[in-house]
N, C-alpha and C positions, 0 to 999 in steps of 0.2 A: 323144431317149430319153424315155418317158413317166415323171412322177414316181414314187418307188416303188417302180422294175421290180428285178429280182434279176439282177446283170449277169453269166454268164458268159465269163469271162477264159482264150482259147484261146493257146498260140502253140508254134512252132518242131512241124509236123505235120508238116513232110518225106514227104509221098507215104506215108501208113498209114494207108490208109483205114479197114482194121477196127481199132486203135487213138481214128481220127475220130468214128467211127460209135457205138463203145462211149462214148465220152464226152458224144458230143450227147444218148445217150437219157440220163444222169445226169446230165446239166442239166437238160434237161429235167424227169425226175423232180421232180429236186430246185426245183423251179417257175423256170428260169430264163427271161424274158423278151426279154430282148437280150444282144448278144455280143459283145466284141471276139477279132477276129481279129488277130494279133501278128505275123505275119509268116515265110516261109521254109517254104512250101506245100506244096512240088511235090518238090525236088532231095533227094535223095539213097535216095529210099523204093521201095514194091516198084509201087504204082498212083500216080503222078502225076497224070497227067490226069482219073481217076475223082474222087481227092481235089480235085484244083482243081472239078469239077464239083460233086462234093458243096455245096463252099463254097457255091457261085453261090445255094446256095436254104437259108443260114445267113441269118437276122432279125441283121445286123451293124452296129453302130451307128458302127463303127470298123473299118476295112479298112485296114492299115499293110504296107508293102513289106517286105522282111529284108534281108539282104545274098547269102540266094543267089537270090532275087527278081532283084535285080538284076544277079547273075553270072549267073543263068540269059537272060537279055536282051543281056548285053553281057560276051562270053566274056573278051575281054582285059584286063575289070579283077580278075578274079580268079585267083588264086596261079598262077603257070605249074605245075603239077604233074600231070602226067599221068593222075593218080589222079580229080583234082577236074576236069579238063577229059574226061575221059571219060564222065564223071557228067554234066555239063553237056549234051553232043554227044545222049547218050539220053535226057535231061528233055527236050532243044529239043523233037526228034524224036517225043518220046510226046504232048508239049503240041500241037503246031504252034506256026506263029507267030501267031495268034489269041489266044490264051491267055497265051506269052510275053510280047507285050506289053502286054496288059489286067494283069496281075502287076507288070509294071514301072511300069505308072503310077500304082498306088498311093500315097498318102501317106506319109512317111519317120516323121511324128509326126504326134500328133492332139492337144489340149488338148479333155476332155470333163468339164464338173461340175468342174471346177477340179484334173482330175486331167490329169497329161501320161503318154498313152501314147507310146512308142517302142518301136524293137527292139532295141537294146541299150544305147544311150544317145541323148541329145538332141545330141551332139555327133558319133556315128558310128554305121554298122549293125554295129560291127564291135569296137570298144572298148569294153565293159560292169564291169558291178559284181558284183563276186562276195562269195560269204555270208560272208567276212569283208573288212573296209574294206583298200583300198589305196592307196599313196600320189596315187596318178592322182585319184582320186577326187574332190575340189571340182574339178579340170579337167573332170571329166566333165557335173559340175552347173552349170558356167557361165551364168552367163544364166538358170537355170531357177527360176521365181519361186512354183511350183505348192508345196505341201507333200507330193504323193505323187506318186509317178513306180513307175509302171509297164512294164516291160521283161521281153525274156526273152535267147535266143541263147545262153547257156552252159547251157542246161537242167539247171538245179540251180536246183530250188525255193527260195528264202529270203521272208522278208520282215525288215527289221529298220530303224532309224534310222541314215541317214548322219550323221557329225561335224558339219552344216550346217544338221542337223532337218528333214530331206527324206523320209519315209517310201521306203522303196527296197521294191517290191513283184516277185518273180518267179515266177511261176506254174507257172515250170518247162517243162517239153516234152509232149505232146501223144502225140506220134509214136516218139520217139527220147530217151529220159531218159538222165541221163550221173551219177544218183546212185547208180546199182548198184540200184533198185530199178526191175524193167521195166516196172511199172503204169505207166500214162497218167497225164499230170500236169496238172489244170488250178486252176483259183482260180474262188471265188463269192464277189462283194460283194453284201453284202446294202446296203437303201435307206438303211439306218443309216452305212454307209460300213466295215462290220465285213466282215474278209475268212476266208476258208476256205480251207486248202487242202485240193485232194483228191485221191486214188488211187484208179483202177480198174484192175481187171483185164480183161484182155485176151489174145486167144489169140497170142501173141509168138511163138510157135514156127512158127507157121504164118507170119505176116508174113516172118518168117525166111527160111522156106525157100521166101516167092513173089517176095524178091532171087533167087535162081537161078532157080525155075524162069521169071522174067523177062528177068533179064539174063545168064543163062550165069552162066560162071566168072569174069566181070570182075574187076580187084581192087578196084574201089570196091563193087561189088554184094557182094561177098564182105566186104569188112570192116563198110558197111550192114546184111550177117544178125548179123557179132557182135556188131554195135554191141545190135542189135535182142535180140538172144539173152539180155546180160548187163549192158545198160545201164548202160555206160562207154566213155569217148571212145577 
C-alpha cells in the first residue's frame, strides 16, 4: 500500500450489490485509495456472482476469506440446517465452481502497517468481539501482538479498547447491517491511523425484493429480504 493512501475498510457484503456499488462511489468520493475486503462476499444476498465480480476490479490490498467463504466451498462444515444449506446449494450454483474456489483461497488474516486484519477473530471466522467485552475475549486475542485488530462478521459497527489495550475496530456490514439501521456500513482510515465510521444510503427495498424475484419463496431468500428490509439478524 502506498504511504499516505486513505484505506477503505469493506466487509460482511453478502451478494448486495447495489448496497456494494453505493459504498465504492463514497469511498471513493471520499478520496479512498486502497481497500480491504473482510470477508463473506457472495452467500446469503439477492446478486452473488455480480457482487464477487464486482470485487475482481476493487484496488485491494487485503482480500480475507469469512466463514461463509468457506461454507460456501465446503458445505459440510457448516451448521446442518436446511435454511443455511439451501443458501449454499444457490450461492454454489449462481457462483460456479470458478469462483467458489478462488473465494475459498483467500487469506483467513492479514497483518498490514502493524494492523491485523481478520473476520471475526484471529482465532476463528466464527467467534468475534462484540460492542461490549465478553468473557471469551483475551481467548480471542491470543497470540495477537498488533495493537489494532480489525474484524467484522456480527455486523454491528464498534470500535472501542479491549481489557488487553488492543484497539478492537468493526466496520460493520456492507451488505446486510444487524444494528437496525439498513444504511451500508463501512470505515475510512485516514494515513494518520484516525478511523470513521460511515453510513450510506441505499435503495434496500429494492435489494429486498430481488431476494424473491431471484430466489422464489425459499425460506433463507425470504428471511435474506427481512434481514435486508429492517436490519436485524
Amino acid at each position: 500500500m502506498p504511504a499516505m493512501a486513505l484505506l477503505a475498510v469493506l466487509y460482511d457484503i453478502h451478494g448486495n450489490l447495489p448496497a456494494l456499488e453505493t459504498v465504492l462511489a463514497d469511498a471513493r468520493g471520499a478520496g479512498a485509495e486502497q481497500f480491504v475486503l473482510g470477508g463473506d462476499y457472495a452467500l446469503f444476498g439477492p446478486f452473488p456472482a455480480e457482487t464477487v465480480a464486482a470485487l475482481r476490479d476493487v484496488p485491494a490490498v487485503v482480500r480475507i476469506r469469512g466463514n461463509v467463504d468457506r461454507w460456501s466451498a465446503h458445505p459440510d462444515e457448516a451448521p446442518d440446517d436446511p435454511v443455511i444449506q439451501d443458501a449454499i446449494t444457490a450461492c454454489r450454483e449462481a457462483l460456479g465452481g470458478d469462483a467458489v474456489a478462488e473465494l475459498d483461497r483467500l487469506d483467513e488474516q492479514v497483518v498490514l502497517d502493524g494492523t491485523r486484519y481478520c473476520h471475526a477473530s484471529p482465532i476463528s471466522d466464527l467467534r468475534s468481539f462484540m460492542p461490549e467485552a465478553d468473557a471469551d475475549e483475551r481467548d480471542l486475542l491470543a497470540g495477537v501482538s498488533e495493537r489494532r485488530l480489525v474484524f467484522g462478521h456480527t455486523h454491528l459497527p464498534f470500535r472501542r479498547m479491549s481489557s488487553g489495550g488492543v484497539e478492537l475496530i468493526n466496520p460493520g456490514s456492507v451488505g446486510m447491517p444487524f444494528d437496525g439501521d439498513p444504511r451500508a456500513a463501512w470505515a475510512l482510515i485516514d494515513p494518520g491511523g484516525r478511523v470513521e465510521h460511515r453510513r450510506v444510503a441505499y435503495d434496500n427495498e429494492s435489494a429486498a425484493r430481488a431476494m424473491t424475484d431471484r430466489f422464489g419463496e425459499a425460506p433463507w431468500a425470504q428471511r435474506s429480504a427481512e434481514r435486508l428490509r429492517h436490519a436485524r439478524a
